[in-house]
Structures are given as C-alpha cells and as structure tokens.
C-alpha angles and dihedrals in degrees: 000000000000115000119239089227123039121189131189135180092342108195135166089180106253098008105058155000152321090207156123127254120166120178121185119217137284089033134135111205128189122226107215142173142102115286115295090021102121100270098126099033095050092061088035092058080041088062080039092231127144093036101305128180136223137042125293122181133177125205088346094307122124111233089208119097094008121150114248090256099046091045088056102055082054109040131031114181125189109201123220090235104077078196112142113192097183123062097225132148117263097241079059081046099054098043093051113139092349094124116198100034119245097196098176082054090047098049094050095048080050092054105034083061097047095246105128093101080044099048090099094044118106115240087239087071106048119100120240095273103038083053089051091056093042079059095043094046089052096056100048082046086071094044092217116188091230118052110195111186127179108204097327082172106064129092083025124128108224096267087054092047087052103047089047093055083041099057080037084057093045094060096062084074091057127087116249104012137125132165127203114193133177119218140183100189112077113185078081102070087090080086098057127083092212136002131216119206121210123190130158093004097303139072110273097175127016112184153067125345080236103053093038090059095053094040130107085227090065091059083044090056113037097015103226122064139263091249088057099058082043093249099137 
C-alpha cells in the first residue's frame, strides 16, 4: 500500500535530519520528545518551509513547486507561535489563502469552533486560546489530506482539548487524511493510533502508545519512565 505521506531525507541544517518518515491514511500520529528535541522542525521540514530539505509527496504529489491553491488542499500547518501581525477580522481569518471560497466549508469550520459571535473581531484581540481555534478553524476550512499541528492543544480550556481531539478523531473516518500532532502532554496519547519520538534531530522510537511507554526509548528520551508520569 502506498502511504499517503512519503518522506525522504528530511533536513533544516543544525536542527534534523536528514531522515524518512511515511504515514498511511486515515492516522493520527503523535509528535513527541523533550523541548528542543525536533518536534516542531520535524513537521515544519514535513510542510517544507524554512529551507527544508528533502522530498515530501502526498498522495503522490510532489509539495515542491505547487501553486499556493493547490498547496493548500494538501498541507495545513499550525504553527507553535499563536503570533498574528496583521489586525484582521477572524472570517478573514479564516478565508485566508483558501482561493476559490467554500463558504458552506468556511461556515462549518466557523461554527464547529464557536466563532460565529467572533467572526467581526480583529486576530490582535483574541486571547491565546480563541486565536488557536481561528487557526484551527482555518486549516479544517481547506480539508487538506495532511494535518500538521504544532501543539493545537496548548493555550485550550478542557472543553476545547476534548472537541479538537474530537474533530482529530473524526478525520480517521475520512479518505485520504492523516494528522500529525506534537504534544507535550502525555497522558493524551491514549487518543493516537501511533507515536514518533524525536530526540536529538532524529527519530529515536515509531509505534504504538502502548509499545513507546514500555519501551527503553521512552527513558532515553524524557529520562524518567512511564510509570513514573503515571502513564501506565
């Protein structure tokens, strides 16, 4: 079978790589590993952003040279940084780089992120968390096949934590759709179906929650056991 993501000799010069990573569809893969690790560049040289190297296709398709669109209906990429530069209203927001509008996408995104009553507010006067689900709600807007999600679950309340991995649960039911998320909480890798460890720039454990926490790679990584966080 033919993974949905295929990628080879992934590099951001000093920080990973270079290195291989495939997914099939229809996952939902935890990004793990202690800070400065390799989390966020990993799914950064994934997008193939900040001069990454190494060749990423989706669905067979090469991410190099795409046209914005057509980039867009492949990759979403949440950033770590929550930072807006430009005051501008969350439905614009939202539309950003979409192309061609789907309005009936971008209104259920809106909605499915409860930010109908925010819609006219400007980016600069959300708080943390409120900016974190206008992003979120941008990227499932577009409905791209690969998710890539740098700590989505930071700066939520718990009802927030729980509809995201909801809508992130939701997805493994759809064709074509993978999401890869990092965490740094993680008593929530009960929700993935497999967890990458990345430690020193390059992948230091790829399986199952179950497997990682028993493993010898999880001590290596975050230096104390699973037992310990009272993971197992």
């Amino acid at each position: 079978m033919t993974p949905l993501v295929e990628a080879r000799d992934l590099a951001i010069a000093g920080r990973i790589g270079p290195l291989d990573l495939n997914v099939h569809s229809n996952g939902l893969v935890a990004i793990v590993g202690p800070n400065g690790g390799g989390k966020t560049s990993l799914l950064r040289a994934i997008a193939q952003v900040e001069d990454a190297g190494g060749e990423v296709r989706i669905a067979g398709e090469p991410l190099s040279g795409l046209a914005p669109n057509r980039r867009t209906r492949l990759v979403g990429l949440l950033p770590a940084s929550r930072e807006m530069v430009w005051p501008i209203s969350v439905r614009d927001l939202v539309t950003l780089g979409l192309g061609p509008v789907d309005a009936s996408a971008v209104e259920a995104a809106m909605h499915a992120f409860e930010l109908d009553e925010l819609a006219g507010r400007t980016v600069d006067r959300l708080s943390m968390g409120e900016r974190s689900r206008a992003l979120l709600a941008r990227i499932f807007a577009a409905k791209p096949k690969l998710l890539l999600l740098d700590e989505p679950l930071a700066n939520l309340d718990p009802y927030w934590v729980r509809k995201v991995l909801g809508y992130l649960r939701k997805r493994r039911g759809e064709a074509d759709a993978v999401s890869l998320v990092s965490l740094h909480d993680l008593t929530q890798l009960k929700h993935f179906d497999r967890v990458v460890a990345v430690h020193h720039g390059s992948i230091a454990f790829d399986g199952t929650p179950t497997e990682f926490q028993k493993s010898r790679e999880f001590i290596e990584v975050f230096r104390v056991s699973a037992s310990e966080l009272d993971l197992v």
